[in-house]
MARSE-554466 format. One record per residue (C-alpha): residue number from 0; residue in three letters; x, y, z. Coordinates in nm, 2 decimals. Each point is the difference from the previous one (the first is absolute). Layout:
// residues N
@torlum:NUM; loza:ALA; px:X; py:Y; pz:Z
...
//
This chain:
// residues 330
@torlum:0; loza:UNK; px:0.54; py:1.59; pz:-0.51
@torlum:1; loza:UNK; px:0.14; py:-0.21; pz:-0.30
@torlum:2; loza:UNK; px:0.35; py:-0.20; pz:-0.10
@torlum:3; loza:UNK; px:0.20; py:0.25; pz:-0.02
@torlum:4; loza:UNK; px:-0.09; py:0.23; pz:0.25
@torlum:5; loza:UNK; px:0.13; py:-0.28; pz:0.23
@torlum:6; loza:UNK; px:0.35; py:0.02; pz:0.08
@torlum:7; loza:UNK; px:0.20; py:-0.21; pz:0.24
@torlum:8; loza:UNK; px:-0.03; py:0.24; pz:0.34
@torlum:9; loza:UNK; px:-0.38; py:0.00; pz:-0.10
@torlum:10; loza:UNK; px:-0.07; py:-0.35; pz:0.01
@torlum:11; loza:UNK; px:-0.22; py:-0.11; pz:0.31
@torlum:12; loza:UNK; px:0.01; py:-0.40; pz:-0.07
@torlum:13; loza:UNK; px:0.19; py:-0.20; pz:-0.16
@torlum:14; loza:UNK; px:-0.05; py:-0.35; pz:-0.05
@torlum:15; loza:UNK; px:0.31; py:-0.26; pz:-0.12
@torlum:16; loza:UNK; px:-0.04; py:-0.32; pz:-0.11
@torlum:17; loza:UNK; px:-0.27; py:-0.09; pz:0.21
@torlum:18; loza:UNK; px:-0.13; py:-0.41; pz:0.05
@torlum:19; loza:UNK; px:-0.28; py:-0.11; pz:0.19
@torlum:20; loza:UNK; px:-0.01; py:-0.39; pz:0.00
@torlum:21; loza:UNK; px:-0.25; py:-0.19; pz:0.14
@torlum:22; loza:UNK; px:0.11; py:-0.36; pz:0.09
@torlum:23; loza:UNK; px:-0.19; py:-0.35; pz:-0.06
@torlum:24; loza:UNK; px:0.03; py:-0.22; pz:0.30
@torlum:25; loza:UNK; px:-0.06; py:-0.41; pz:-0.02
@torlum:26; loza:UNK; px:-0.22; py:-0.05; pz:0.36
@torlum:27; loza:UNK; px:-0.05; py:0.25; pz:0.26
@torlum:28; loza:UNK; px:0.36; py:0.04; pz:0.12
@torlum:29; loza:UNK; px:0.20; py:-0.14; pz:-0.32
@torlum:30; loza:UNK; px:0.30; py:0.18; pz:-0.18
@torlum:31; loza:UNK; px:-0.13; py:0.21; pz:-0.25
@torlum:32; loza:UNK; px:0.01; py:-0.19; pz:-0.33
@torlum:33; loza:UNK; px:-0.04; py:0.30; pz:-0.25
@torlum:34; loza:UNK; px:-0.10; py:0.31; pz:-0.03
@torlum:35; loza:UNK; px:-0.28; py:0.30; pz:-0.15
@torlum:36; loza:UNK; px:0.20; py:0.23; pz:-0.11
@torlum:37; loza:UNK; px:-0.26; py:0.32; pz:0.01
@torlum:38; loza:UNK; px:0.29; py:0.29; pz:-0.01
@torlum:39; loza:UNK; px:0.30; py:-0.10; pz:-0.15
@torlum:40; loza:UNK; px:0.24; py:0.26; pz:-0.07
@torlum:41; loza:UNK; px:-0.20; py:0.35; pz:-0.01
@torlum:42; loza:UNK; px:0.20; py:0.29; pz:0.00
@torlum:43; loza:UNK; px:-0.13; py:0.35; pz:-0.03
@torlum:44; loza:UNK; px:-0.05; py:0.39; pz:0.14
@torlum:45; loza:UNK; px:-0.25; py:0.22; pz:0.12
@torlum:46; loza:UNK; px:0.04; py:0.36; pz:0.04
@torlum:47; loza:UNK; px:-0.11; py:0.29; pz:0.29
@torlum:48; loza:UNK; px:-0.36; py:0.08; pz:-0.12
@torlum:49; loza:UNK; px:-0.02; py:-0.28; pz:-0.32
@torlum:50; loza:UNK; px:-0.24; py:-0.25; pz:-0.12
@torlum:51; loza:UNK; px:0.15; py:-0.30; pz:-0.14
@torlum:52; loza:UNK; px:-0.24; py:-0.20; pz:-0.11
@torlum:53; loza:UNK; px:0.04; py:-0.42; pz:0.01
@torlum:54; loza:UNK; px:-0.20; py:-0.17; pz:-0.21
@torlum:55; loza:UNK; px:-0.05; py:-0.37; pz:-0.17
@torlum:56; loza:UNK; px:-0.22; py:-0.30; pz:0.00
@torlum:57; loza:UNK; px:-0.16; py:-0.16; pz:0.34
@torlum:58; loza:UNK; px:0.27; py:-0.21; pz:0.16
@torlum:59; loza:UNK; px:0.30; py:0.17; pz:-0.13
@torlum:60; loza:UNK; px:0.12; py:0.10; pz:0.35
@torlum:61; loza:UNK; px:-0.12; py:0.36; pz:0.00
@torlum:62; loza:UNK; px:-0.17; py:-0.04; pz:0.36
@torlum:63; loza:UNK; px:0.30; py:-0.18; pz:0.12
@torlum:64; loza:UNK; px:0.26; py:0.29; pz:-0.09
@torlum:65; loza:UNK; px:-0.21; py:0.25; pz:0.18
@torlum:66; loza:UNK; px:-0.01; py:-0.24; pz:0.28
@torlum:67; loza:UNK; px:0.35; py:-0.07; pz:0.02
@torlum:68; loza:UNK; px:0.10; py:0.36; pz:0.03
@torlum:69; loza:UNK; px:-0.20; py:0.08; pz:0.28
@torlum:70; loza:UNK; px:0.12; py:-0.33; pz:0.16
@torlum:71; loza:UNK; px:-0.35; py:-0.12; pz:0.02
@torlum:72; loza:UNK; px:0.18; py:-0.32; pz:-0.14
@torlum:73; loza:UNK; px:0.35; py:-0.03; pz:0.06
@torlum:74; loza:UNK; px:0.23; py:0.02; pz:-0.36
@torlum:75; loza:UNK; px:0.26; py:-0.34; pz:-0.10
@torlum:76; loza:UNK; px:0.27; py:0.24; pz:-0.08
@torlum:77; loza:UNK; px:0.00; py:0.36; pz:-0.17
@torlum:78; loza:UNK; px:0.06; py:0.33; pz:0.17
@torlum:79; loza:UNK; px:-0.27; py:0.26; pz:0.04
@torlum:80; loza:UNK; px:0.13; py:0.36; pz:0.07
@torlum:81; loza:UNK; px:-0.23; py:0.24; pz:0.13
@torlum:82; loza:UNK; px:0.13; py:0.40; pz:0.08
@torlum:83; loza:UNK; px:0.32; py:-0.16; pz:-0.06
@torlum:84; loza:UNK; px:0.00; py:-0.27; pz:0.29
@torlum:85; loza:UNK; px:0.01; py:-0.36; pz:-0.04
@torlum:86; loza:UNK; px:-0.36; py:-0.15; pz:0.10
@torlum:87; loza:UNK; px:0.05; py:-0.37; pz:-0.05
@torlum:88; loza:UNK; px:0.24; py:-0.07; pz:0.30
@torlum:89; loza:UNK; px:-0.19; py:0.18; pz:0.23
@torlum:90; loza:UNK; px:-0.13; py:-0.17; pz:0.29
@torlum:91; loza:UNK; px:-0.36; py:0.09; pz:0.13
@torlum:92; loza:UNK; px:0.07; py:0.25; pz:0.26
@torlum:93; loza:UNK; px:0.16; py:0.22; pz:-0.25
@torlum:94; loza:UNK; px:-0.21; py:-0.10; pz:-0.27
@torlum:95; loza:UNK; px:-0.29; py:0.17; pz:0.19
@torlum:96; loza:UNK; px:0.18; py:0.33; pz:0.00
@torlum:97; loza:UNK; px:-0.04; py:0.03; pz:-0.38
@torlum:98; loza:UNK; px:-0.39; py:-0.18; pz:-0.01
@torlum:99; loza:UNK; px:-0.14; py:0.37; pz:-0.01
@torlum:100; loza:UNK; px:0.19; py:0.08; pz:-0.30
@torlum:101; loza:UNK; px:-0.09; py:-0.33; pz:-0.18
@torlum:102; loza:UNK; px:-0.38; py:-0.06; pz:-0.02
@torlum:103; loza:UNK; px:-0.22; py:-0.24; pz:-0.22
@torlum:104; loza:UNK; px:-0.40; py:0.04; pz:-0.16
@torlum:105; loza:UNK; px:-0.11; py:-0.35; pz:-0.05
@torlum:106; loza:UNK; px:-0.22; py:-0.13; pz:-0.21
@torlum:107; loza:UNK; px:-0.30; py:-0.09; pz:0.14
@torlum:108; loza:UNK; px:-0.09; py:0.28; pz:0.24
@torlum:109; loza:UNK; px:-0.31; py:-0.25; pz:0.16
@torlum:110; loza:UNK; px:0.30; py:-0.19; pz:0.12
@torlum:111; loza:UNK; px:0.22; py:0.22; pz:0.07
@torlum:112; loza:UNK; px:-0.22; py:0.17; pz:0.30
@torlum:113; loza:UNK; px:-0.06; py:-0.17; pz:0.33
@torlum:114; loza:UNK; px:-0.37; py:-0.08; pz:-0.03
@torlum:115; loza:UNK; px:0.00; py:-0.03; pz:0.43
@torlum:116; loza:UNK; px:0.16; py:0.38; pz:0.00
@torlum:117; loza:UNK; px:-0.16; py:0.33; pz:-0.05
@torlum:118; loza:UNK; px:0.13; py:0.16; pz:-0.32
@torlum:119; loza:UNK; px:0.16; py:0.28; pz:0.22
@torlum:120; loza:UNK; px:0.22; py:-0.23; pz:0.21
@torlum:121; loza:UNK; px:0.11; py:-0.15; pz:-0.27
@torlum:122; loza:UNK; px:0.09; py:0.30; pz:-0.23
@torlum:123; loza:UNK; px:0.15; py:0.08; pz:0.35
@torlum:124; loza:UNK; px:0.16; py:-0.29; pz:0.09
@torlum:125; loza:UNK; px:0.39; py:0.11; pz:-0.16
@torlum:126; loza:UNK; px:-0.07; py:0.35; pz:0.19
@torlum:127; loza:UNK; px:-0.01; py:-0.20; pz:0.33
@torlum:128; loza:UNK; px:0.27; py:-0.26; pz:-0.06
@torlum:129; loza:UNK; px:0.33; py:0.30; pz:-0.11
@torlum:130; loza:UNK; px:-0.20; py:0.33; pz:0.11
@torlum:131; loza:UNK; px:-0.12; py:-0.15; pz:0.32
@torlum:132; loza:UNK; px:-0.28; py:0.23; pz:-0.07
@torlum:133; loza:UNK; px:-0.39; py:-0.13; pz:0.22
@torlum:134; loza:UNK; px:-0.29; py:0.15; pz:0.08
@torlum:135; loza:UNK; px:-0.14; py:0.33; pz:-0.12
@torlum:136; loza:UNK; px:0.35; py:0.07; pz:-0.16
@torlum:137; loza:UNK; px:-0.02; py:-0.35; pz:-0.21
@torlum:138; loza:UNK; px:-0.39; py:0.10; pz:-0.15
@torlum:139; loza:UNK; px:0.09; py:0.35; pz:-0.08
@torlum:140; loza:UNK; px:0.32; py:-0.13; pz:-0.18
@torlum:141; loza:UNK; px:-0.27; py:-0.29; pz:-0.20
@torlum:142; loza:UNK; px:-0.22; py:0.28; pz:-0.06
@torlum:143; loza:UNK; px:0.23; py:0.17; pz:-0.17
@torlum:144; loza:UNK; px:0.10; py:-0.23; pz:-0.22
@torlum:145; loza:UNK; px:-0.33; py:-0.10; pz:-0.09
@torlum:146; loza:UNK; px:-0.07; py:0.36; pz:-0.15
@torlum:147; loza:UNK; px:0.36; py:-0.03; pz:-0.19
@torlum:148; loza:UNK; px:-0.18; py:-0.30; pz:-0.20
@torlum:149; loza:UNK; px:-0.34; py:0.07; pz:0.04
@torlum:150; loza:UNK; px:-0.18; py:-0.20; pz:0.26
@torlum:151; loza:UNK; px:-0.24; py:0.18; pz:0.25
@torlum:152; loza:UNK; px:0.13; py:0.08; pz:0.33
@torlum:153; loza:UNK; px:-0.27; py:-0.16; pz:0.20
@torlum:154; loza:UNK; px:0.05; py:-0.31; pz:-0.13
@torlum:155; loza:UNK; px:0.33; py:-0.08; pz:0.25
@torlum:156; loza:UNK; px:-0.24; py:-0.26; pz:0.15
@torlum:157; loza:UNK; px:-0.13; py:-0.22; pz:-0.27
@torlum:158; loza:UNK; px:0.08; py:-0.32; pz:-0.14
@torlum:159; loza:UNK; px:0.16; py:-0.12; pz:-0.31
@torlum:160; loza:UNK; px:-0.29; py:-0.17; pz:-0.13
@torlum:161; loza:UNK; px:-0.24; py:0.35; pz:0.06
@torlum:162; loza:UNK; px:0.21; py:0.12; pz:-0.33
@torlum:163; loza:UNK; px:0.02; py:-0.05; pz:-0.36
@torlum:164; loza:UNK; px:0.30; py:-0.14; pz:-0.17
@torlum:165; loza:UNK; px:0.11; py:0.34; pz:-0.11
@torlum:166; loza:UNK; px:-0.04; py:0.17; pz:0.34
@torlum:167; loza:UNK; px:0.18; py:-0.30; pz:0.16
@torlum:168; loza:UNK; px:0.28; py:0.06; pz:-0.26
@torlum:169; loza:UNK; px:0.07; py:0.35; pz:0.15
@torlum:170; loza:UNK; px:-0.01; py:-0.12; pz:0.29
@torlum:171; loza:UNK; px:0.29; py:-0.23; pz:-0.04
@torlum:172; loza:UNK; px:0.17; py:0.29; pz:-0.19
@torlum:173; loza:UNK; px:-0.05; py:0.23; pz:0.30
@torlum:174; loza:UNK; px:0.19; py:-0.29; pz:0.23
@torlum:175; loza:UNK; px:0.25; py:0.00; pz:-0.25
@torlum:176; loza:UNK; px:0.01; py:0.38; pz:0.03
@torlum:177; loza:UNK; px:0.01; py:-0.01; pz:0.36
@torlum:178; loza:UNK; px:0.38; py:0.05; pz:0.07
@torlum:179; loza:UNK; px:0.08; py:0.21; pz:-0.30
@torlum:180; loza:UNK; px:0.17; py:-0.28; pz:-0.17
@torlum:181; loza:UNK; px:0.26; py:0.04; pz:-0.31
@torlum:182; loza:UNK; px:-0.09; py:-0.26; pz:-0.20
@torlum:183; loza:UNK; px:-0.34; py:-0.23; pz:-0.07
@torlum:184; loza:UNK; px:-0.03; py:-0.31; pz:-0.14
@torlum:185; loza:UNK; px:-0.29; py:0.02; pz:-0.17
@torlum:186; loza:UNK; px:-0.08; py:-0.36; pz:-0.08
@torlum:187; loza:UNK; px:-0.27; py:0.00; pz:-0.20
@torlum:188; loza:UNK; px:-0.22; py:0.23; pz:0.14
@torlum:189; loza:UNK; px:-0.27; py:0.04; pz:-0.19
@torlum:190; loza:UNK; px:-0.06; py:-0.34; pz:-0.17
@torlum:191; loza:UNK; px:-0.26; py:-0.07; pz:0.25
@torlum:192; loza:UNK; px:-0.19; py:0.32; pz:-0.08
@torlum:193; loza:UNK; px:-0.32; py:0.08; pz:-0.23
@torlum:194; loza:UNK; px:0.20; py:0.18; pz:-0.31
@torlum:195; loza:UNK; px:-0.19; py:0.39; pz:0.13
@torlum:196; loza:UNK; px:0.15; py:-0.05; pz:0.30
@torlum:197; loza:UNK; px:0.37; py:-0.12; pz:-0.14
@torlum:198; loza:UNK; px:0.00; py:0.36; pz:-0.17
@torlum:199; loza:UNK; px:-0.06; py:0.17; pz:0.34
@torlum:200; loza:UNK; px:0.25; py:-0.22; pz:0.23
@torlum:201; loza:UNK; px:0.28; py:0.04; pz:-0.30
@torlum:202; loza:UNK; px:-0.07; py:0.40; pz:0.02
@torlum:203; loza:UNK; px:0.04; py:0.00; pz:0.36
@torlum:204; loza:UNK; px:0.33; py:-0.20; pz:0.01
@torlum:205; loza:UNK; px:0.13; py:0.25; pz:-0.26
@torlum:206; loza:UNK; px:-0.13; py:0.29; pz:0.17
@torlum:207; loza:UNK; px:0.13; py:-0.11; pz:0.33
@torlum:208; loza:UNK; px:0.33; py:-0.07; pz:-0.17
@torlum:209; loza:UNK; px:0.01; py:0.36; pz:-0.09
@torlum:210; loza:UNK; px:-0.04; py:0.13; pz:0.30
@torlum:211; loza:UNK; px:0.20; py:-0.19; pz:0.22
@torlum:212; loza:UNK; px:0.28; py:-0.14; pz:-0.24
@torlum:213; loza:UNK; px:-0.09; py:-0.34; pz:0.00
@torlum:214; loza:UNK; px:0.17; py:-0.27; pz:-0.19
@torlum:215; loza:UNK; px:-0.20; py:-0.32; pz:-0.10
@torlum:216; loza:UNK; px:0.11; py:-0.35; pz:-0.09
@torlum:217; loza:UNK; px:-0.33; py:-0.03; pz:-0.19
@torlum:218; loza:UNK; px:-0.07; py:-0.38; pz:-0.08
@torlum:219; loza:UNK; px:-0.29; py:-0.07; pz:-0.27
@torlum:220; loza:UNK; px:-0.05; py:-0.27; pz:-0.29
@torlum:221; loza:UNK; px:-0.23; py:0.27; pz:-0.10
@torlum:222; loza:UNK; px:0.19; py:0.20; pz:-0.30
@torlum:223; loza:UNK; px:-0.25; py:0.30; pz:-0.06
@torlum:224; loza:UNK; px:0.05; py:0.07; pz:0.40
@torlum:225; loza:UNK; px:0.36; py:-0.03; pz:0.02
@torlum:226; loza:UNK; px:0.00; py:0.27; pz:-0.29
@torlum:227; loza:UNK; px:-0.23; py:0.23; pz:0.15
@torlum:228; loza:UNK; px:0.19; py:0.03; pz:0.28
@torlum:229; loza:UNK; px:0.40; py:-0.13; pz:-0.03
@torlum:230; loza:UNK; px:0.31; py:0.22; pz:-0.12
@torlum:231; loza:UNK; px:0.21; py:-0.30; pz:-0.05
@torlum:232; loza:UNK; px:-0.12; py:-0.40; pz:-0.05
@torlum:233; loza:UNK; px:0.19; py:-0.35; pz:0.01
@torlum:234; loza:UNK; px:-0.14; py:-0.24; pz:-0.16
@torlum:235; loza:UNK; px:0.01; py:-0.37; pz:0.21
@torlum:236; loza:UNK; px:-0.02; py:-0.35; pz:-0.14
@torlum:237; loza:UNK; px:0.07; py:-0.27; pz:0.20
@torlum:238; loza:UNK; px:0.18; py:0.11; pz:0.31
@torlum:239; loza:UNK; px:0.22; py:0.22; pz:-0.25
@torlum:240; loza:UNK; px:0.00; py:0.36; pz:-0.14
@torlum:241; loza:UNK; px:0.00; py:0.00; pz:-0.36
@torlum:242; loza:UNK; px:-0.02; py:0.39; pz:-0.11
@torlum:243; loza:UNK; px:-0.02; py:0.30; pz:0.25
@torlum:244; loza:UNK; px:-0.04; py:0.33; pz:-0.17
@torlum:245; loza:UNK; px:-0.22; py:0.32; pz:-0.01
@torlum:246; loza:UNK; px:-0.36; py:0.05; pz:0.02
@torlum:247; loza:UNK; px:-0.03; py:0.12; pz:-0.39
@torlum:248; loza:UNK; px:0.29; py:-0.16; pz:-0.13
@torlum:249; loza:UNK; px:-0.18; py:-0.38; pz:0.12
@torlum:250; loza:UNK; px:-0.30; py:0.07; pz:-0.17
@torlum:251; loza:UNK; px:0.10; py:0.14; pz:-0.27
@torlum:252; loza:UNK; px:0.34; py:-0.19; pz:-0.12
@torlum:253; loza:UNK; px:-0.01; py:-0.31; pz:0.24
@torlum:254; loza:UNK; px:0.26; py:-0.25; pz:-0.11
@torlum:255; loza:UNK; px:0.00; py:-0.34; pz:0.22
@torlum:256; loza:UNK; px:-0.23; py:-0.23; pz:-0.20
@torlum:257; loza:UNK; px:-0.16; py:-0.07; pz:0.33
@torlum:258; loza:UNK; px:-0.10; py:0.38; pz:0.02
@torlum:259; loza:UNK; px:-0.09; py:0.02; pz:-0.33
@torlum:260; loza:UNK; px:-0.23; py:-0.31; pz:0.02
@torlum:261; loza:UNK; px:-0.17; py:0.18; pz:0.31
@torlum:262; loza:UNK; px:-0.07; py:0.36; pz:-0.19
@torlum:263; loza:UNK; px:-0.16; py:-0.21; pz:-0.27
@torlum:264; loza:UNK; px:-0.25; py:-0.16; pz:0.28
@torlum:265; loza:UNK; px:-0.07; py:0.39; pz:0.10
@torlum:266; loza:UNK; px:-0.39; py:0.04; pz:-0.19
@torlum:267; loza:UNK; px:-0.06; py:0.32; pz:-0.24
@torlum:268; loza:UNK; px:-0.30; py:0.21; pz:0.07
@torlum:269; loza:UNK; px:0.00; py:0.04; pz:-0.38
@torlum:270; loza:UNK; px:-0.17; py:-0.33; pz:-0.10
@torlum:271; loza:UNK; px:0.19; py:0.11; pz:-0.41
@torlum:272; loza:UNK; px:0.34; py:0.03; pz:0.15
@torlum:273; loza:UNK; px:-0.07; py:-0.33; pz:0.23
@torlum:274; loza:UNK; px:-0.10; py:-0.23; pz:-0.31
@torlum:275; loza:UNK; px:0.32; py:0.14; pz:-0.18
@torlum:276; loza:UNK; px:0.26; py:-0.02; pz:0.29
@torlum:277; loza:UNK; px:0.19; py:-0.29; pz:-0.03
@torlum:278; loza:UNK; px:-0.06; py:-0.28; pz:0.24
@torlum:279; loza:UNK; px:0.27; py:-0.18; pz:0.17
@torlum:280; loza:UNK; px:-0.07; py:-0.29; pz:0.20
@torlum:281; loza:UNK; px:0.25; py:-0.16; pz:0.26
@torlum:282; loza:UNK; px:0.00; py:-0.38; pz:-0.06
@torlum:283; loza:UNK; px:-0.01; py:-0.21; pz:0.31
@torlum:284; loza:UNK; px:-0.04; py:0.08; pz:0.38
@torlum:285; loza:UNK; px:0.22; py:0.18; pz:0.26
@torlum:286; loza:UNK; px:0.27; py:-0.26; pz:0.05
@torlum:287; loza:UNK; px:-0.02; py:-0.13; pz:0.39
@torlum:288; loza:UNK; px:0.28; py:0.19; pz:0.21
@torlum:289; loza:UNK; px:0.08; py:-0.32; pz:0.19
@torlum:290; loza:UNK; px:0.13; py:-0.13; pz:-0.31
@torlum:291; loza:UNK; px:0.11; py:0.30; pz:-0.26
@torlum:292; loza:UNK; px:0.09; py:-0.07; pz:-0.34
@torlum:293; loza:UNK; px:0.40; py:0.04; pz:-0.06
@torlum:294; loza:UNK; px:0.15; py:0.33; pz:-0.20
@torlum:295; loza:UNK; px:-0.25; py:0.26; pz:-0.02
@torlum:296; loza:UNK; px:-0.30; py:-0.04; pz:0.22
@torlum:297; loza:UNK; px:-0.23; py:0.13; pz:-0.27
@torlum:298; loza:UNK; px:0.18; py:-0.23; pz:-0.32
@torlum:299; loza:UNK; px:-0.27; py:-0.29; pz:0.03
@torlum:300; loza:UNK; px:-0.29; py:0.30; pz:-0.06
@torlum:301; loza:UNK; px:0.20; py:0.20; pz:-0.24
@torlum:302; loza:UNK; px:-0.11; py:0.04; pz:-0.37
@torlum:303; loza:UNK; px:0.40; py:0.09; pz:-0.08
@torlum:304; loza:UNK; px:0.16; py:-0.31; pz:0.15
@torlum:305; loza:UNK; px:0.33; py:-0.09; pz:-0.14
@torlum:306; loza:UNK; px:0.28; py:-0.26; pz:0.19
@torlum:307; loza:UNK; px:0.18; py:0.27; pz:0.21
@torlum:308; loza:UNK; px:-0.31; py:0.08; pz:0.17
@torlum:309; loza:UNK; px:-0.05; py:-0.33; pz:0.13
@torlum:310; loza:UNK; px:0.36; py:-0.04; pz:0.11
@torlum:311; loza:UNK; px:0.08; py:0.32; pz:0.13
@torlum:312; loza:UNK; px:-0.21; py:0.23; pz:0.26
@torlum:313; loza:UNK; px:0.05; py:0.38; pz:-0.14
@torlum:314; loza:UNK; px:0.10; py:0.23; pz:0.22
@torlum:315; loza:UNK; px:-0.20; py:0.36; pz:0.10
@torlum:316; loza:UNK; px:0.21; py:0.26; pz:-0.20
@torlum:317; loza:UNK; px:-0.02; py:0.34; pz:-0.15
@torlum:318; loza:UNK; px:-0.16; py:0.02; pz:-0.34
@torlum:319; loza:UNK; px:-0.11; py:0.35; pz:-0.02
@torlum:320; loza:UNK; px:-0.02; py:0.35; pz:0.21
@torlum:321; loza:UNK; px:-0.16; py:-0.07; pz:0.31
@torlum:322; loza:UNK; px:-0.09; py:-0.37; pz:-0.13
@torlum:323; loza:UNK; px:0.13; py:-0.37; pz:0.09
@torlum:324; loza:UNK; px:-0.12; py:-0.34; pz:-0.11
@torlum:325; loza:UNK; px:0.10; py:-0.33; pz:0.04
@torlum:326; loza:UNK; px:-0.02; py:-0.18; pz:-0.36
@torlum:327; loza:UNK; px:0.31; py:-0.10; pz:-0.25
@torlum:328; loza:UNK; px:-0.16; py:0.12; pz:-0.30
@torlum:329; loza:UNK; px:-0.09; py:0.36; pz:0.11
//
């Protein structure tokens, strides 16, 4: 599903000016003194049965977003809209209603199992918390979703460390599967993961997204993933979204410097076309987000710099079909 097959009464999430701020104390119980400000003002939509992709440089706040929409970390401020109801003033009772239709694939799927429980209990565990389901009735339901993503049946009884890092993968994916969710947050799922065995887990989550009509929040720094598998992609610098557009149209006519600086960092098979690409280098380091600079986030980095850009912080608006970006000079 792309852009514009999305219209309003299709739109499964929708995320408004979201800000995650993480505060600074002085001493163990002293006033917070400043603050990290890892979100700050994210707005964007998902679709029934799309792949936006989120992408950008390690400590940009990508982990954080996903985090703060499952309330895994509780947002500043924003609004977060899922099936058209309002998730951020829920309390936890009610919140657990709508857990089944939310779920997350970490990173690190070593540390995302219980080393202390068999495999099968926990692939099992959400099926016994909101189905209620034990017993005979609880393995037969594991079983079967270790066939959906490829894991043996007699292996309900094992432990996480009696697998490899790809079979522990669909394992989480099968816990994350377990209550026929809506949407996944995939935060960077297969970072962790030889590169033969990224190919298979990414063909699984697209396959499985075909069949049951999945939509993924899918959350990589890894550009040649996020194009394999995304319809739509924002862009993230900095606790901000700087350009959210189309799969093709990002890769082939990006427009934020910052984007364009990372498709230039993408290598060329071609080692002719590689030496004769032009190479565009990002000055400087990833500003701290206890401390941002003023204007635009990205103006201290920027190879097209002028005075506005250091007084003013551009605002996320339409420059194209299907395409928004957040730079004055676009």
């Amino acid at each position: 599903m792309t852009n514009r097959e999305i219209s309003e009464n299709q739109t499964l999430l929708t995320i408004k000016d979201l800000k995650v701020h993480f505060p600074i104390r002085e001493g163990l119980f002293g006033r917070p003194s400043r603050f990290i400000k890892a979100v700050d003002g994210v707005s964007f939509e998902v679709g029934y049965g799309e792949t936006f992709g989120l992408v950008g440089e390690s400590g940009c706040g990508k982990s954080t977003v996903g985090n703060a929409i499952l309330r895994l970390i509780e947002p500043t401020s924003g609004q977060i809209e899922f099936c058209g109801e309002e998730m951020t003033s829920r309390n936890k009772p009610l919140l657990q209603s709508h857990r089944r239709h939310m779920q997350i694939i970490f990173q690190d799927p070593m540390s995302s199992l219980n080393p202390r429980m068999k495999v099968g209990e926990s692939v099992g565990e959400p099926l016994y918390v909101h189905e209620h389901l034990k017993g005979k009735k609880l393995q037969k339901a594991v079983e079967k979703l270790f066939d959906i993503v490829g894991i043996q049946k007699n292996c309900f009884n094992r432990y996480p460390h009696e697998f490899s890092g790809g079979q522990r993968q669909r394992l989480v994916v099968a816990r994350a599967l377990s209550l026929n969710p809506k949407f996944i947050v995939c935060d960077e799922p297969v970072s962790a993961l030889d590169v033969s065995i990224q190919s298979q887990i990414l063909n699984l989550l697209v396959d499985l997204q075909k069949e049951m009509g999945l939509a993924y929040l899918f959350i990589s720094h890894d550009l040649s993933v996020v194009r394999h598998i995304s319809d739509r992609v924002a862009v993230q610098y900095l606790g901000k979204i700087v350009e959210i557009t189309t799969n093709s149209r990002l890769f082939e006519t990006p427009l934020h410097p910052y984007t364009i600086a990372l498709m230039a960092a993408i290598p060329i098979a071609d080692p002719v076309v590689q030496r004769q690409r032009q190479k565009q280098v990002l000055s400087g380091d990833l500003p701290s987000p206890e401390n941002p600079p003023p204007g635009c986030a990205f103006h201290s980095r920027c190879p097209n710099c002028q005075a506005v850009c250091v007084s003013e912080s551009p605002q996320l608006k339409r420059v194209g079909p299907d395409h928004l970006a957040a730079c004055h000079f676009i």
